[in-house]
C-alpha positions as CSV (number, residue, x, y, z in Angstrom):
1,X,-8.9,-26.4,-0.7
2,X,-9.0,-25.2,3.0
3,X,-5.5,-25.9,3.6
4,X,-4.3,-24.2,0.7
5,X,-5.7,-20.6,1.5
6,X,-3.5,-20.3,4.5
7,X,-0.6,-20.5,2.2
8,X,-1.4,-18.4,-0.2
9,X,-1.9,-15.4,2.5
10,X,1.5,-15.9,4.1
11,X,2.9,-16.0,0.8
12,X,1.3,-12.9,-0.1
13,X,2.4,-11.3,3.3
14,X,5.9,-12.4,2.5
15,X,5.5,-11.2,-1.0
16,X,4.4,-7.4,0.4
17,X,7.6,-7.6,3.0
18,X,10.1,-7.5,0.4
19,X,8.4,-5.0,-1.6
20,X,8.3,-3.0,1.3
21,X,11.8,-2.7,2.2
22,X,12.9,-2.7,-1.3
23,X,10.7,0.7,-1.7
24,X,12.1,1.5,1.8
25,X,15.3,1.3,0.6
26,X,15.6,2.2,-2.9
27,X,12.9,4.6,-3.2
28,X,12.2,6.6,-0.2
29,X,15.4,7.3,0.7
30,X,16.3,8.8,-2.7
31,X,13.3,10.7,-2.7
32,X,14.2,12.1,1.2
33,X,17.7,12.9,0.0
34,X,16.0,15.1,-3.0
35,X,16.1,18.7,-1.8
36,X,12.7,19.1,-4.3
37,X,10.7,16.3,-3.0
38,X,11.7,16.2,0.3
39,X,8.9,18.0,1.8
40,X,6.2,17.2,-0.3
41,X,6.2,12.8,0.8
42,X,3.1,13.7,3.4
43,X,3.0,13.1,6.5
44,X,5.6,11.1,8.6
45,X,3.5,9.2,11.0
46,X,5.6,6.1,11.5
47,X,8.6,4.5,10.1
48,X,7.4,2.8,6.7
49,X,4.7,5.4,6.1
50,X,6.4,6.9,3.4
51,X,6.5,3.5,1.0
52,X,2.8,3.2,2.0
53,X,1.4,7.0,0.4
54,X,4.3,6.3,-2.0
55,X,2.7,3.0,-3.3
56,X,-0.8,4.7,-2.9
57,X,0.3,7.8,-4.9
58,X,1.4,5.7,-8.1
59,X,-1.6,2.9,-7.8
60,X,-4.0,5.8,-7.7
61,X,-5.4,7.7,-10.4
62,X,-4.5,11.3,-10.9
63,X,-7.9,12.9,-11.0
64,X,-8.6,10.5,-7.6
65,X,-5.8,11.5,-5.7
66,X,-5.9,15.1,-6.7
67,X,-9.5,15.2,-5.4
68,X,-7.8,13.3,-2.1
69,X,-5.5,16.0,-1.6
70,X,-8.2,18.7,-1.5
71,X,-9.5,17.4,1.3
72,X,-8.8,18.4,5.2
73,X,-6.0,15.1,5.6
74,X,-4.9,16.0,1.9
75,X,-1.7,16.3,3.8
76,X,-0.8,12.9,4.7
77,X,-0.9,11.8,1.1
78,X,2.3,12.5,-1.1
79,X,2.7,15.1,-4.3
80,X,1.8,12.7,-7.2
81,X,3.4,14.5,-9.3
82,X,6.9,15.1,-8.3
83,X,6.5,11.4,-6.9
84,X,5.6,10.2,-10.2
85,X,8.7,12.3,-11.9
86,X,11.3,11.3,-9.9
87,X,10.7,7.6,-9.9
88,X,12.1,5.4,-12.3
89,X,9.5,3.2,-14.5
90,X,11.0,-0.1,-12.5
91,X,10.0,1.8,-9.2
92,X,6.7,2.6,-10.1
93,X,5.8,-0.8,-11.2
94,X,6.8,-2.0,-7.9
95,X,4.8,0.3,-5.7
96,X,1.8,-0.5,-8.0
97,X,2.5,-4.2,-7.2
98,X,3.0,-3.5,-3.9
99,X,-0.4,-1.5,-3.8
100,X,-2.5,-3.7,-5.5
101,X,-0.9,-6.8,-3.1
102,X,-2.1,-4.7,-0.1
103,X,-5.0,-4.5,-1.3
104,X,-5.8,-8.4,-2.7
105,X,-4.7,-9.2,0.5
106,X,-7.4,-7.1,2.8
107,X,-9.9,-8.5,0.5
108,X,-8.9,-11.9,1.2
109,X,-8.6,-11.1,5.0
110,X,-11.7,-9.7,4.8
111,X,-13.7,-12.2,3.3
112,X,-11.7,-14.8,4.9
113,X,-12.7,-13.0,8.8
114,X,-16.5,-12.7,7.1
115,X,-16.8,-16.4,6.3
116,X,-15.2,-17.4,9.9
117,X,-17.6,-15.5,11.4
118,X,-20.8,-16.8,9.3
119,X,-19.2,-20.4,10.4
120,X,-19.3,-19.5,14.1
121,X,-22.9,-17.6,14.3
122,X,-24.1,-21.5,12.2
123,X,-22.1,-23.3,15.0
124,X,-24.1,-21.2,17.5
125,X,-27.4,-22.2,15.7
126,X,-27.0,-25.6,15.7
């Protein structure tokens, strides 16, 4: 079972890859050459960082996100609803696959760097 969970995570890594540059390619840069949603894809931090508050924008739920961009750093987050308006359904079910991959695979990092950990403090036990 061990030997299989290795696996599974770079295949989820490749998996988040290609979403990545297909909503790099397909998606943001439509929505950058749209004079109406142009300025309102947050912040710019780093190459990429669009597809990422893209993705985050459509997994979210309205209510969540609107409350998100109330906030101080409501900035860095995209307008969900032009976002949502000028994406096509097969877009949007790819950054919500994307998302929700992201996210699957923190968990399994996460429990993954929890259990190594527990392992080594039980070696250091012993």
């Amino acid at each position: 079972m061990e030997s299989i969970i290795p696996w599974v995570v770079v295949l989820l890594l490749i998996m988040i890859v290609i979403l990545f540059f297909i909503i790099n390619i397909k998606t943001v840069r439509r929505l950058r050459k749209n004079p109406i949603t142009r300025d309102e894809l947050g912040f710019h931090l780093v190459w990429g960082w669009y597809a990422i508050t893209i993705s985050l924008v459509l997994f979210v739920p309205n209510e969540r996100m609107a409350k998100r961009r109330s906030y101080s750093d409501g900035f860095l987050f995209a307008n969900q609803d032009l976002v949502a308006q000028y994406t096509t359904p097969f877009e949007k079910v790819i950054c919500k696959l994307m998302a929700s991959l992201v996210l699957f695979f923190l968990a399994i990092a996460l429990m993954l760097m929890i259990g190594d950990g527990a392992e080594y403090l039980m070696d250091l036990v012993d």
